[in-house]
ZAMARGU-4260 file (C-alpha; in steps of 0.2 Angstrom, whole numbers, plus 5000, padded with zeros to 4 digits):
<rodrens>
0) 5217/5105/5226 | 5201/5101/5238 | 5187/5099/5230 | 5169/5097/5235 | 5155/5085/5230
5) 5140/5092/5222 | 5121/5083/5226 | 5107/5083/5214 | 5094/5096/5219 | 5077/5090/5230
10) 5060/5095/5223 | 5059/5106/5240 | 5075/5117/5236 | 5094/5121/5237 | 5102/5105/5246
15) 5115/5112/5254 | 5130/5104/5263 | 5143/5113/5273 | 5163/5109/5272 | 5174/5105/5287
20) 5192/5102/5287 | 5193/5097/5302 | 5178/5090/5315 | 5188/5088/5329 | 5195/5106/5331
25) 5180/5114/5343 | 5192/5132/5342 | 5190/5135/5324 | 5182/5153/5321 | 5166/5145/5310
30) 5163/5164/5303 | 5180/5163/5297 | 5184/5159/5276 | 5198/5151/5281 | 5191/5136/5289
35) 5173/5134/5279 | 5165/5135/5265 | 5146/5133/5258 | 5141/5125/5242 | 5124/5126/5238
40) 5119/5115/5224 | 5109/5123/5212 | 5090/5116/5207 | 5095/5116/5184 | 5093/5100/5179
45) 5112/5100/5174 | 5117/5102/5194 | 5109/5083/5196 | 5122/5075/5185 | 5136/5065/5196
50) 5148/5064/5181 | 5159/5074/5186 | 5165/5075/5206 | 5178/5092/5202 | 5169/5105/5196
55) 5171/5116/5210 | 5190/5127/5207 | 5198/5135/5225 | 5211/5149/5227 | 5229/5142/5230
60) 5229/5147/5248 | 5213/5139/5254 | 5221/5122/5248 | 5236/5126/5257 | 5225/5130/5273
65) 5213/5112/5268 | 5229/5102/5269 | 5236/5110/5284 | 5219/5105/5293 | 5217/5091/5285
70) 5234/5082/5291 | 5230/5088/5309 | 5215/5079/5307 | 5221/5063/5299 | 5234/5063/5317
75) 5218/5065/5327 | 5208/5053/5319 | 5223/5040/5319 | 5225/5042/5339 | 5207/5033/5340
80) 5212/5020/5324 | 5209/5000/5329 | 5215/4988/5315 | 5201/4973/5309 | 5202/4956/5305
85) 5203/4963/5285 | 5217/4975/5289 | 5206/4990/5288 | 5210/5004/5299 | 5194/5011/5304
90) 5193/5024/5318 | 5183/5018/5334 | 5169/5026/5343 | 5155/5019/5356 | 5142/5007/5347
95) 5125/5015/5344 | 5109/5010/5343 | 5098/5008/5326 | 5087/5023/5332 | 5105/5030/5336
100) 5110/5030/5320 | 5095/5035/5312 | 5093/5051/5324 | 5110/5056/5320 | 5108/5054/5300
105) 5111/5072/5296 | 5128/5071/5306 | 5133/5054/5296 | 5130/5062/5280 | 5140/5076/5284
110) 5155/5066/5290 | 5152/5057/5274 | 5153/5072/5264 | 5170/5079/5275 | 5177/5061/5270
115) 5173/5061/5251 | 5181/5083/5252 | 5198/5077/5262 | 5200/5061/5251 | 5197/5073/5234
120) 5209/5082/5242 | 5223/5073/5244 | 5236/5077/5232 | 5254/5073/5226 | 5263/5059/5237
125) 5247/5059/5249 | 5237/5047/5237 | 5249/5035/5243 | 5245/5036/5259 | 5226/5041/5259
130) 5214/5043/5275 | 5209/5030/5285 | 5189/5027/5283 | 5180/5034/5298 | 5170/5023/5307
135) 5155/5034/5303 | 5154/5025/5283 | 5150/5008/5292 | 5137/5016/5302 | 5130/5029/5288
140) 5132/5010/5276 | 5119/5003/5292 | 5107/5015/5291 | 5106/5014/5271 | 5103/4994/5272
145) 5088/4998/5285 | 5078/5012/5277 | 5080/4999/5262 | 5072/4986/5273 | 5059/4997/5276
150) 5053/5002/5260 | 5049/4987/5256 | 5031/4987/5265 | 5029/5005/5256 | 5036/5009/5241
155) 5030/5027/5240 | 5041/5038/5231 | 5036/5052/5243 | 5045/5043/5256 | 5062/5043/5251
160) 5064/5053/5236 | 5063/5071/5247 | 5072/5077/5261 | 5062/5078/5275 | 5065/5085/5296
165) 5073/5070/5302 | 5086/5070/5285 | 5091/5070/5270 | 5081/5059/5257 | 5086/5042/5253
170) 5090/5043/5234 | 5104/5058/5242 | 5111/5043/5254 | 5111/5034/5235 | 5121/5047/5228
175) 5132/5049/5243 | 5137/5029/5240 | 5140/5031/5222 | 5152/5045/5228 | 5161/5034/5239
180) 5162/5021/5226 | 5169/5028/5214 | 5182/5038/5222 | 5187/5023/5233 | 5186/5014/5219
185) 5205/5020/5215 | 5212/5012/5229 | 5203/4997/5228 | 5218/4986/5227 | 5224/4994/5245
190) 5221/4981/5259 | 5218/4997/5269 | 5203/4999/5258 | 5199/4982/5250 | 5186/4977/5263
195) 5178/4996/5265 | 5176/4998/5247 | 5167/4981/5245 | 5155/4984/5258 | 5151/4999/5251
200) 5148/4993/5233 | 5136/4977/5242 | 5127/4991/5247 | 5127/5003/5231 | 5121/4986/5222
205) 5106/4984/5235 | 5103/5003/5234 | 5103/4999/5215 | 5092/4989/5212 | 5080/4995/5225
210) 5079/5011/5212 | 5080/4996/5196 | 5060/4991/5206 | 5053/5008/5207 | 5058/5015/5190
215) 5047/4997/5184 | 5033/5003/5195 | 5035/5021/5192 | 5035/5016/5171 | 5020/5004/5173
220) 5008/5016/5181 | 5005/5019/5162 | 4996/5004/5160 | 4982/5009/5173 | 4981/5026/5162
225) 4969/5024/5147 | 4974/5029/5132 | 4960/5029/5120 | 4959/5046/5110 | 4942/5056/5114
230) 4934/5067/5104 | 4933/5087/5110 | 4922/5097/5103 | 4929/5114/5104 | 4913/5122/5107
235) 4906/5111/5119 | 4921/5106/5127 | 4912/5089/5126 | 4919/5071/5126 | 4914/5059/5114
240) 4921/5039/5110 | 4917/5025/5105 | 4920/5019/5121 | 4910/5022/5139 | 4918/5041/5145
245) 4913/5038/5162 | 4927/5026/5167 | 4936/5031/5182 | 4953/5038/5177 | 4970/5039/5187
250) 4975/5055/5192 | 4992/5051/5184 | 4982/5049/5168 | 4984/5062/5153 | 4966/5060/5141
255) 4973/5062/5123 | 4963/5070/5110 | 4962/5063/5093 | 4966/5076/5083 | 4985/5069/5077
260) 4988/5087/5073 | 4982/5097/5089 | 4999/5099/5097 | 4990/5092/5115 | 4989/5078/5104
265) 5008/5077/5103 | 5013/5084/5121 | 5002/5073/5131 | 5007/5054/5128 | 5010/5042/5133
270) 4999/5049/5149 | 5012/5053/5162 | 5007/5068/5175 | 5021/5078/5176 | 5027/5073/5193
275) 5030/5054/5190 | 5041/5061/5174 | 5054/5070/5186 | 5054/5055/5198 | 5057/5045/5184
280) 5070/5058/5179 | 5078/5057/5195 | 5078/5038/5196 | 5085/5037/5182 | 5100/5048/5186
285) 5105/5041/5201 | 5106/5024/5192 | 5117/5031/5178 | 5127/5041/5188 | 5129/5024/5199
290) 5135/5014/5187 | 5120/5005/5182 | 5114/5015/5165 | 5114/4996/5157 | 5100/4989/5170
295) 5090/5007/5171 | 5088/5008/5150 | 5084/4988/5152 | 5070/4993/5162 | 5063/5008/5151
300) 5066/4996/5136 | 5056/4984/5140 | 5043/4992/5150 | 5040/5005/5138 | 5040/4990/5123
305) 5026/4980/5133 | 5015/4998/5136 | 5018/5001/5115 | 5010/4982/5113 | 4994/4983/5123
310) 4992/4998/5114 | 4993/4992/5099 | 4982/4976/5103 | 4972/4988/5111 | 4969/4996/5092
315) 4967/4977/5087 | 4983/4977/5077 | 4991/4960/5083 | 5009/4950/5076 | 5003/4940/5060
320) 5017/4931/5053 | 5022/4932/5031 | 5014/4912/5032 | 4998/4918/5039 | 4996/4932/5031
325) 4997/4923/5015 | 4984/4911/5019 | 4970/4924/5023 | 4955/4926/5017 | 4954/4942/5008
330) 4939/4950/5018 | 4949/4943/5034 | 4966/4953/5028 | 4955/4966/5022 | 4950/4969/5041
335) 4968/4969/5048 | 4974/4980/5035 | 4961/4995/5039 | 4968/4992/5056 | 4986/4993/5051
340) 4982/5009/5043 | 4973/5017/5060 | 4986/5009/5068 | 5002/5017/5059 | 4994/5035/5059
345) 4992/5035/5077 | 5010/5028/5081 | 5019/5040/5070 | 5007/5057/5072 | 5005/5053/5091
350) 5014/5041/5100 | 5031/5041/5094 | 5030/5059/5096 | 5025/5057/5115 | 5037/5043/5115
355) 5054/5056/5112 | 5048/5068/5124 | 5045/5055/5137 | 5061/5049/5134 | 5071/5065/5133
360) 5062/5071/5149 | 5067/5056/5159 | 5086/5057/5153 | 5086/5074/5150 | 5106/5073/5157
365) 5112/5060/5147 | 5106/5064/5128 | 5113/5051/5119 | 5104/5036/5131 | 5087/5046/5127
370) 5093/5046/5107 | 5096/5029/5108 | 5083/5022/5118 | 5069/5032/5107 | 5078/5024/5092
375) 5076/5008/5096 | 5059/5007/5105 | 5052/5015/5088 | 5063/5005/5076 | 5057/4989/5085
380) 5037/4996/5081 | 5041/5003/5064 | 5049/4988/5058 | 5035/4975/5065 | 5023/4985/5055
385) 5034/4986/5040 | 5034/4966/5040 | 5016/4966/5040 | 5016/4979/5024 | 5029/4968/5013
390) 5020/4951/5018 | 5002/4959/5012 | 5010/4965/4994 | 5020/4948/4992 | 5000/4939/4993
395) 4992/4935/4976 | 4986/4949/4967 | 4970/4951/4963 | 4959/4965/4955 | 4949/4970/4971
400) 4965/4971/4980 | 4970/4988/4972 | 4961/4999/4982 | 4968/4995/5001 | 4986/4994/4993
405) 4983/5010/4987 | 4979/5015/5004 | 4993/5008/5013 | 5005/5016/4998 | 4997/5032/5003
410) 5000/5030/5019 | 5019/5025/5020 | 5020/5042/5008 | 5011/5054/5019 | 5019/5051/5034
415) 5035/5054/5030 | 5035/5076/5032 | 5029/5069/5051 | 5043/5056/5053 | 5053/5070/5049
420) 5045/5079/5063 | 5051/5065/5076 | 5066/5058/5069 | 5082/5067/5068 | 5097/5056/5070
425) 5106/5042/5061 | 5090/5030/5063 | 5079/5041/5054 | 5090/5039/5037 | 5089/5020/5041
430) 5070/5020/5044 | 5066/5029/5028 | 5075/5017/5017 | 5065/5004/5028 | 5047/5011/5025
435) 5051/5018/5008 | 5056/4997/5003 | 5040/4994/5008 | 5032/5007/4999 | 5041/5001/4984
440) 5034/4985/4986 | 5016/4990/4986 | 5017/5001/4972 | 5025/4986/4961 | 5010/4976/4966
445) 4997/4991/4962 | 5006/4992/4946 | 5004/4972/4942 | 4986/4973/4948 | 4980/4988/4936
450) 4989/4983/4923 | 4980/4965/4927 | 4963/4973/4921 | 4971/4973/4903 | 4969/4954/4905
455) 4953/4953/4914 | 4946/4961/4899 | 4955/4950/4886 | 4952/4933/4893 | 4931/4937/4895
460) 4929/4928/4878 | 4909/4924/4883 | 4898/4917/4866 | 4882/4921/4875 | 4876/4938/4871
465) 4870/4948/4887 | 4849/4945/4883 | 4840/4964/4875 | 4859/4969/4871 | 4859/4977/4889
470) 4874/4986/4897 | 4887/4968/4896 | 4894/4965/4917 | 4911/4968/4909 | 4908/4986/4905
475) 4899/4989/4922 | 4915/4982/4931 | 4929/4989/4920 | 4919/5006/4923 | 4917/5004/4940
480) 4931/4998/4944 | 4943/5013/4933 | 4932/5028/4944 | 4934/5021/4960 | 4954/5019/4954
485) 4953/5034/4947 | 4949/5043/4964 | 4968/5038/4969 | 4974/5047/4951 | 4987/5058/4960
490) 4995/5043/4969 | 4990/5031/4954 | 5003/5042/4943 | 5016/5044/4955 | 5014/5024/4956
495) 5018/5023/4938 | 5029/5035/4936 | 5039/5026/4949 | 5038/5008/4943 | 5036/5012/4922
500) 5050/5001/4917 | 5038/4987/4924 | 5035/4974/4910 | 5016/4974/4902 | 5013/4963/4887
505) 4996/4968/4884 | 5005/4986/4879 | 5014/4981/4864 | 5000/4969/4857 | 4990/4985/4856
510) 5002/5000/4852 | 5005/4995/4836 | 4986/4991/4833 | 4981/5008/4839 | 4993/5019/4838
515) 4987/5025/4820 | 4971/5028/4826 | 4975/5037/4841 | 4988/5049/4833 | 4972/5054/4821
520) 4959/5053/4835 | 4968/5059/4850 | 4980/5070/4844 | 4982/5078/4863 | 4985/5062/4870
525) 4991/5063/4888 | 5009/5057/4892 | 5008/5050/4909 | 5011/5033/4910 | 4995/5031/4921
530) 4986/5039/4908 | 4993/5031/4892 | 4987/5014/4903 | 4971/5020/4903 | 4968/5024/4888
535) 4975/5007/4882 | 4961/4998/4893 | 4948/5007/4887 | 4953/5004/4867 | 4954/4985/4875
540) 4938/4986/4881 | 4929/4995/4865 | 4937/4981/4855 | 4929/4965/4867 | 4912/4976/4865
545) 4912/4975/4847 | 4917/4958/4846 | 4903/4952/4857 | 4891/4965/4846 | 4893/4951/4834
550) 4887/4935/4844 | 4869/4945/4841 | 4859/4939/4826 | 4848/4954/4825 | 4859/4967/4817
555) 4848/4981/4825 | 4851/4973/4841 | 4868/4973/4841 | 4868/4993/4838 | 4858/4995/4852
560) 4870/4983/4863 | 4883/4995/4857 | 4872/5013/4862 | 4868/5003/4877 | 4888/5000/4881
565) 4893/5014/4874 | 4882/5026/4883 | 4886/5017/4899 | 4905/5022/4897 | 4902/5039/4890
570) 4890/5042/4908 | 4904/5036/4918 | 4919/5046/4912 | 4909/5061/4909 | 4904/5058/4931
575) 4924/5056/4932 | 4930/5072/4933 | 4947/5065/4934 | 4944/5051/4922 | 4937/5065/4910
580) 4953/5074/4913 | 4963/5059/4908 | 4956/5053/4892 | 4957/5069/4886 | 4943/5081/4875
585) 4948/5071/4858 | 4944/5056/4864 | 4926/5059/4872 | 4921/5067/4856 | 4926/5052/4845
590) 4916/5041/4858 | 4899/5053/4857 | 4904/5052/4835 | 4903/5035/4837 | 4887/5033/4848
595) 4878/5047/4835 | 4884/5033/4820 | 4877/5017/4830 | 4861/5025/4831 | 4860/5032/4813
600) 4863/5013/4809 | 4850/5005/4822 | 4838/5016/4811 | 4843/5013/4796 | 4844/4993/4799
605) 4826/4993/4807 | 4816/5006/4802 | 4821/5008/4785 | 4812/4992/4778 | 4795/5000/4787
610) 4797/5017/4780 | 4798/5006/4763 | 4781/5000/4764 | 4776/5017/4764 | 4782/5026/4748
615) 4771/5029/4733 | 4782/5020/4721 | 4776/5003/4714 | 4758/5008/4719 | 4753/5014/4704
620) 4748/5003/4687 | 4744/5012/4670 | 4743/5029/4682 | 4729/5023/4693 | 4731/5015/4711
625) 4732/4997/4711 | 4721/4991/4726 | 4729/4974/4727 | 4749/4980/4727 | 4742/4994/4739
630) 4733/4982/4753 | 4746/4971/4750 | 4760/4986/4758 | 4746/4990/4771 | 4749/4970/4777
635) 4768/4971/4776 | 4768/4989/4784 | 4758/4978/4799 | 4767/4963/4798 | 4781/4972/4800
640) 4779/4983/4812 | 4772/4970/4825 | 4787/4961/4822 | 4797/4976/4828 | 4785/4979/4841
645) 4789/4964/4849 | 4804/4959/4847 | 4809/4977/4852 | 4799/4979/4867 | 4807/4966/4876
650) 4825/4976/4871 | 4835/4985/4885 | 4838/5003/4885 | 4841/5005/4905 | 4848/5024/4900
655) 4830/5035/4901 | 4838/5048/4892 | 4846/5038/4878 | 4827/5029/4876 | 4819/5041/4875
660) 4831/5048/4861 | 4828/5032/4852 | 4808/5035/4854 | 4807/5051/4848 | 4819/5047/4834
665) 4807/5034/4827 | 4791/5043/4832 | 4798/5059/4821 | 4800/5048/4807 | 4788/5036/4809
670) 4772/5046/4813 | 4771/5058/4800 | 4776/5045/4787 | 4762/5035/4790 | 4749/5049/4794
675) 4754/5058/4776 | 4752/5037/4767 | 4735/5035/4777 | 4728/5051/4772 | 4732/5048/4752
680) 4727/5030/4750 | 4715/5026/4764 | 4701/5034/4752 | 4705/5019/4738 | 4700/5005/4751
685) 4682/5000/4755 | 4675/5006/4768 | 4669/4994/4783 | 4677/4978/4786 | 4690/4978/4771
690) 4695/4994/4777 | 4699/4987/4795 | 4708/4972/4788 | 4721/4983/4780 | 4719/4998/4791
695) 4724/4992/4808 | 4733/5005/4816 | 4729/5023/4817 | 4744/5036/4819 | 4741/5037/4837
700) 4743/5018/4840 | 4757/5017/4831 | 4764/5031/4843 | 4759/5022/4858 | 4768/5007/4853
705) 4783/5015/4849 | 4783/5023/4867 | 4782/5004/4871 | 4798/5000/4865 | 4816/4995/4873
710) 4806/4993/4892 | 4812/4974/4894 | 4795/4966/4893 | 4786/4959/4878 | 4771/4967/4874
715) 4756/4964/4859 | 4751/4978/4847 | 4733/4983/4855 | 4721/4991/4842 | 4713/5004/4845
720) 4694/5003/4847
</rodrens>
C-alpha cells in the first residue's frame, strides 16, 4: 500500500505537497487520477503530530498503478547510480552551487517527499531490496546545515518557522528529516543505507538542538515580562501597585490582575502573548516528534522552574532550611511566615493555574508529557513550601505563636476546593496527603499551644498584690489573648475536634474539681472540645484571681480587686460575640451573681462599721441624750470616714460605669443616714466652736468625698467653709 507523509500545518495555511510516482516520466497525463494525487494537510492541531506516517488508506488499484511506476522509476534512477567509498548507491547528477541548491529548495523537498512515498510504499519482498537514496537527500541534507549556520546571527522565529516565496519553512525541512530518520531507520543495518542514514541523523541532531536553543529563549522571554499583580478598578479602569505602573512593558507581556478569583486572573499567567505559545507549540512538537521529547521537557522543566523561583523571590519568599528556621527570632519568622502565606495563595489561585494551561497549550498533542510536566514543576513548588510549614510547627511553642499557626492552618484548608480546581490526576491524591501532613502538624501545635495557657495561668503564683486591687496583667492577657483566639472559633473547633485525643493534664486536675459545680451552674454546657477548653481556663483563671484576692490585707480591698477582675472579664466576653456564645447564658449569669455578691460584701465590710456610728442606740442614758457618748460617735463617724476617704481614694476602679455604681451605692446609703443623725442630735451640741469640733462634715461634704473615691490618687477630706 503507498502511503503518503503528512506536515504539520503553517500559521499562513494548508501546506500542501503533491505525489509523483515517477519524476522522470515527462508523458504522464498530470490531470489524470492515476498518476497524482494531493494531500493537503489540514491546520487542527492533531494534523501537526508526526506519530503516525500511515494514516492516509489508497484503493487497491492505485497501489497497483504506484508500484507499476514506482519500479520503472527505480530502473531509471539505477541507470545514473555511481557507488561510494561507503558502498551507498546514490544516483549522480551535475554539482550545484550553495545558491543552487537553495534556489531549488521547493524541488528538493518535493524529491524528498517522492522518496519518503516510494520507500512507504514498498511492500512484500521489495523491503528487501529498497530504493536507492537519490542524490537530491545529500543536497536537500546541505541546504538544511547552511540555513542552520545562518540562523545563528538571527535567531528570529519569524525567519524559519513560516513558509515563505523562496520555500518551505525551516522547522518543515526539520520534519522532513525526522521523516527520513525514522523510516530509514529500518534499514539501518543495510550497507546500502548505513552511511545515508547517519548523515541524516548528524543533521536531525544539529536540526535538534538548534530547536532545543529557541524553545530556551522562546520560554525565557517570561523573565522580561513583569508579573506583579495590579490592581483594576472596575469603574475607572485604573491601575494601581505597590510598585511604579509606568515601567515599560514587553509586548509579549500579559498584566495579571490581582483578583485570585477573576478568571483573567487564571487565564493570563504566566504572561505569554498568544503567539510565542504556538511557537512554543510548534517547537515543542517537532522535537517530540524527532525523537528528542527527553531534551525539549528538560528545557521546559528547568526553564519554567527558574521563572517559578524569581517569582517567588520576587514575593520575598526565599529556601530557609528546618535548622534555620528553628533558630529565628520569632518577629523574624513571623515576617516570613506572612510572606509564606501571600506566597501560597498566589501560587495555588493563580499561578499553577496559568502554569497547566501553559503547559497544556504548549503540548497540546502529547497529553500525557503536559500531565507530567505540570505535576512535577508544582509538586517541586508545593513541597518546598510544605517544608517550610512542618519546620515552623516543629519550633518551640510559645503562646504568641497561636495566631500565625492559625493562619497557616487556615490556609493549607481553604485551598484545597482550588487545588481541586487544577489538579486532577494521580499527583493531586499525593499532594493532599502532603499538604494535609502539614496541616496536621500545625493543628497539633495550635492545640499544644492553647492548651499551653492552662499553664500560663497556673504557674503565675505572684505574692505581690497588683497596688489599689486594679485589673491583675493576668486577666488582661488571658482576656485578650481568648478574644483574639476566639476570632478563629470556627477553625479553633475543627482544630480540636481533630486533635481531641491529645493529652492535657491540666483537664483532669480540674474535672473532678468542677465538675459538680458546673453541672449545677451550667447546666447547658456546650460540648465542643474547644468550648469544654474554654470554659476550663476561665474556672482556672477565677480560681488564681481569688487566691491572689487574699495577698490583700484590707478585706474591702480584696472585693474590689475581685469587681475590678471580675468586671474586666464579664466586659470582655459580653464584647465576644463568639466567646459569649461559647460560654453559654448559665455561665454569664453566675458571673454577674457573683460580681452583685462581691459588691454586697465590699459594702458590708467597709461601710457597715460607719453606718454603726450613726444609729440611735447607746446614745441614750436614763432616756435623755448623753452628750459625751454622742460626741464621742461624731469623732469615730470622722475618724472613720477619713480613714476610708484615704485609703479608698487612692483605690482603682478603671471601669467608669462599675465606679460610678460603687459611688452611688455608698452616697444612697451614706447621705441620707448622716443628714437624718445630723438633723436629731446636732441640736444637743453647743453651738460655736464645740459644735465645729464634732461637727466636721456637712452632708454635702461627705458626698463630695465619696465622688472622690476609687480615682487612684490620695486625696484629704477638705471641710467645707
Amino acid at each position: 500500500m503507498e502511503k503518503t507523509f503528512s506536515l504539520p500545518p503553517e500559521k499562513s495555511g494548508s501546506f500542501a505537497c503533491r505525489s509523483y510516482p515517477n519524476n522522470n516520466n515527462n508523458n504522464l497525463d498530470n490531470s489524470s487520477p492515476k498518476h497524482t494525487s494531493d494531500i493537503t494537510v489540514s491546520l487542527s492541531p492533531q494534523a501537526s503530530s508526526l506519530k503516525s506516517l500511515d494514516s492516509i488508506p489508497e484503493s487497491p488499484k492505485l497501489q497497483e498503478e504506484n508500484i507499476h511506476n514506482n519500479k520503472e522509476e527505480t530502473q531509471e534512477q539505477q541507470e545514473q547510480v555511481t557507488t561510494t567509498e561507503g558502498g551507498d548507491s546514490i544516483a549522480t547528477e551535475p554539482e550545484s552551487s550553495p545558491s543552487d541548491l537553495d534556489s531549488n529548495i521547493n524541488k528538493l523537498s518535493e524529491d524528498i517527499d517522492r522518496f519518503l512515498n516510494l520507500l512507504s510504499s514498498t511492500v512484500g519482498e521489495e523491503r528487501n531490496s529498497p530504493p536507492e537514496i537519490p542524490v537530491s537527500i545529500e543536497n536537500f541534507l546541505k541546504v538544511v546545515e547552511a540555513d542552520l549556520l545562518n540562523q545563528d546571527s538571527s535567531k528570529e522565529p519569524e525567519k524559519w518557522l513560516e513558509n515563505s516565496e523562496e520555500g518551505p519553512s525551516l522547522l518543515q525541512s526539520f520534519y522532513r528529516i525526522s521523516n527520513l530518520t525514522n523510516s530509514l531507520k529500518e534499514f539501518h543495518l543495510d550497507s546500502k543505507y548505513a552511511k545515508s542514514f547517519n548523515r541524516i541523523s548528524t543533521v536531525l541532531q544539529k536540526a535538534m538542538t538548534f530547536l532545543e536553543e529557541e524553545f530556551r529563549a522562546l520560554l525565557d522571554e517570561s523573565r522580561s515580562c513583569e508579573v506583579e499583580p495590579i490592581v483594576i478598578n472596575p469603574k475607572s479602569k485604573k491601575h494601581s501597585s505597590s510598585k511604579d505602573l509606568d515601567r515599560t512593558t514587553s509586548t509579549a507581556c500579559v498584566i495579571v490582575p490581582q483578583e485570585p478569583g477573576s478568571a483573567s486572573a487564571e487565564s493570563e499567567f504566566p504572561g505569554y502573548a498568544p503567539e510565542v505559545v504556538t511557537n512554543l507549540h510548534r517547537v515543542a512538537t517537532a522535537m517530540i516528534s524527532g525523537g528528542y521529547e527527553t531534551e525539549c521537557c528538560q528545557v521546559y522543566s528547568i526553564t519554567r522552574r527558574n521563572v517559578f523561583e524569581e517569582s517567588l523571590n520576587k514575593m520575598g519568599f526565599e529556601k530557609i532550611s528546618i535548622d534555620d528556621v528553628q533558630k529565628m527570632q520569632w518577629e523574624s519568622l513571623e515576617s516570613e511566615i506572612s510572606t509564606w502565606i501571600k506566597t501560597f495563595k498566589r501560587c495555588i489561585t493563580i499561578y499553577f493555574s496559568g502554569e497547566k494551561k501553559l503547559c497544556e497549550a504548549v503540548f497540546s498533542d502529547y497529553p500525557r508529557v503536559a500531565d507530567s510536566l505540570f505535576s512535577n514543576l508544582t509538586r517541586g513548588i508545593i513541597i518546598q513550601l510544605l517544608n517550610f510549614a512542618e519546620a515552623v510547627a516543629m519550633t518551640k511553642r510559645s503562646a504568641e505563636k497561636l495566631f500565625k499557626f492559625l493562619d497557616m492552618y487556615e490556609t493549607l484548608r481553604d485551598l484545597i476546593p482550588a487545588m481541586d480546581e487544577v489538579f486532577f490526576n494521580e499527583s493531586s491524591v499525593e499532594l493532599k496527603a502532603e499538604i494535609s501532613s502539614a496541616r496536621c502538624r500545625l493543628g497539633e501545635a495550635v492545640v499544644s499551644i492553647f492548651c499551653d495557657l492552662e499553664n500560663s495561668i497556673k504557674s503565675d503564683t505572684g505574692k505581690t498584690p497588683v497596688p489599689g486591687g486594679a485589673v491583675h496583667p493576668l486577666t488582661r492577657y488571658t482576656m485578650n489573648y481568648l478574644k483574639y483566639a476566639c476570632e478563629y472559633k470556627d477553625t479553633l473547633e475543627q482544630v480540636f475536634n481533630e486533635h481531641k485525643k491529645i493529652d492535657n493534664p491540666s483537664e483532669d486536675d480540674q474535672e473532678g474539681d468542677n465538675n459538680d459545680d458546673n453541672a449545677r451552674n451550667n447546666q447547658s454546657a456546650p460540648q465542643s472540645p474547644f468550648a469544654l477548653q474554654l470554659v476550663n481556663v476561665m474556672d482556672l483563671l477565677d480560681a488564681n484571681l481569688e487566691s491572689k484576692a487574699k495577698l490583700y490585707k484590707d478585706l474591702s480591698l480584696s472585693y474590689i480587686f475581685l469587681m475590678n477582675n471580675g468586671r474586666y472579664i464579664m466586659q470582655k466576653i459580653k464584647g465576644s460575640v463568639e466567646i459569649y456564645h461559647l460560654m453559654g447564658d448559665n455561665w454569664s449569669r453566675k458571673r454577674s451573681s457573683d460580681l452583685r455578691q462581691y459588691h454586697k460584701n465590699y459594702q458590708r465590710e467597709t461601710w457597715g462599721k460607719v453606718l454603726a456610728c450613726l444609729r440611735d442606740e447607746g446614745l441614750q442614758v436614763h432616756g435623755k441624750v448623753s452628750k459625751p457618748v454622742l460626741k464621742e460617735r461624731f469623732k469615730a463617724f470622722n475618724a472613720m470616714f477619713e480613714e476610708i476617704h484615704k485609703a479608698q481614694s487612692s483605690w482603682v476602679v478603671s471601669d467608669e460605669q462599675l465606679q460610678s455604681e460603687l459611688r452611688v451605692s455608698i452616697s444612697a446609703v451614706m447621705i441620707p443616714a448622716y443628714r437624718s443623725f445630723l438633723a436629731r442630735f446636732r441640736q444637743y451640741l453647743d453651738s460655736g466652736r464645740q459644735s465645729e469640733k464634732y461637727i466636721k462634715y456637712g452632708p454635702e461634704d461627705i458626698e463630695t468625698s465619696i465622688d472622690e473615691l476609687f480615682d487612684g490618687n490620695p486625696a484629704s477630706m477638705v471641710r467645707r467653709k
